[in-house]
N, C-alpha and C positions, 0 to 999 in steps of 0.2 A: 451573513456570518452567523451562525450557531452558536447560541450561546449555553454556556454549560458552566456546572457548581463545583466546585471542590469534589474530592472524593474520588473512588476508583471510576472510572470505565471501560468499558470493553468497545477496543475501534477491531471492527471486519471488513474483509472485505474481499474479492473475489482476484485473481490473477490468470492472464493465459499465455500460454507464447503459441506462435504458431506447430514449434517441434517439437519435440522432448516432453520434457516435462517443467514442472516448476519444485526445482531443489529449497530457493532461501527467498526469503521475504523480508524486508528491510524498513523500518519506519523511523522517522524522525520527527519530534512533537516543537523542535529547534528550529525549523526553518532549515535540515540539511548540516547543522553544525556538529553533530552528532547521529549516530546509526545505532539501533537494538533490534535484535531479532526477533520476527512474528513469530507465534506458532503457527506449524501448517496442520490444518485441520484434516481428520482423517478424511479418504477419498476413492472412488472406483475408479479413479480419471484411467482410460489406457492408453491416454495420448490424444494431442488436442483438444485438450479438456480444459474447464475450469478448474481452478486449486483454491478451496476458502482457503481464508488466513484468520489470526485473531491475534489482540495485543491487548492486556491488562495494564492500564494508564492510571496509576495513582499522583491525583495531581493537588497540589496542597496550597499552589501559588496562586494568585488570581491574576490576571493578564489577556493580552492576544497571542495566540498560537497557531504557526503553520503546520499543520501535519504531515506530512509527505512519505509516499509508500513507493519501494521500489524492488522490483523481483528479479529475480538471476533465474535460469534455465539449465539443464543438464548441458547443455554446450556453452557456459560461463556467457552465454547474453542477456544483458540488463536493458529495461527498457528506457528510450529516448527521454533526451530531455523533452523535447519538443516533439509536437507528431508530423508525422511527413503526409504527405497529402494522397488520398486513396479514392477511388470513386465510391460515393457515398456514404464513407467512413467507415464501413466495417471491419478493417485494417486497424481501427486506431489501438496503441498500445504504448502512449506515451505515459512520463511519471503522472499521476494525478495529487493534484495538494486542495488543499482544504482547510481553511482558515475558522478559527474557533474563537470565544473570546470566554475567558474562565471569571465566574462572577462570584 
């Protein structure tokens, strides 16, 4: 677990889908109880690209925290909860979470 202090942060982080593109980026610092929009960072992507994202966290509580990031595509698919099994994983594209403890 990452530990981190009061104060703003900047969480980033990378998205793909296999089609289209990556329209919205969605994080939740709640454990999923709540959704805010990333920004999507500018890009050449012309398809099957990566999309950065970036989210400004001003955090003032001290606690544990799940973060959890989840992407939509130009044909409205969000990535799984779970990943489904691919030979050798370069398929994977499930949500990814990430637990923090704010000290």
């Amino acid at each position: 677990m990452e530990i981190l202090h009061t104060g703003k942060h900047v969480i980033k982080g990378i998205a793909w889908t296999g089609q289209g593109f990556i329209t919205k980026l969605e994080i939740s610092v709640d454990g999923g109880t709540t959704w805010l929009n990333a920004k999507l960072e500018p890009t050449n992507n012309t398809g099957y690209g990566w999309q950065p994202w970036s989210y400004e966290w001003a955090i003032s509580k001290k606690g544990e925290y799940m973060i959890i990031s989840v992407a939509t595509d130009s044909y409205g698919r969000t990535h799984p909860n779970n990943p489904f099994w691919n030979n050798k994983g370069y398929g994977y594209h499930a949500i990814d979470i990430i637990k923090v403890k704010v000290e």
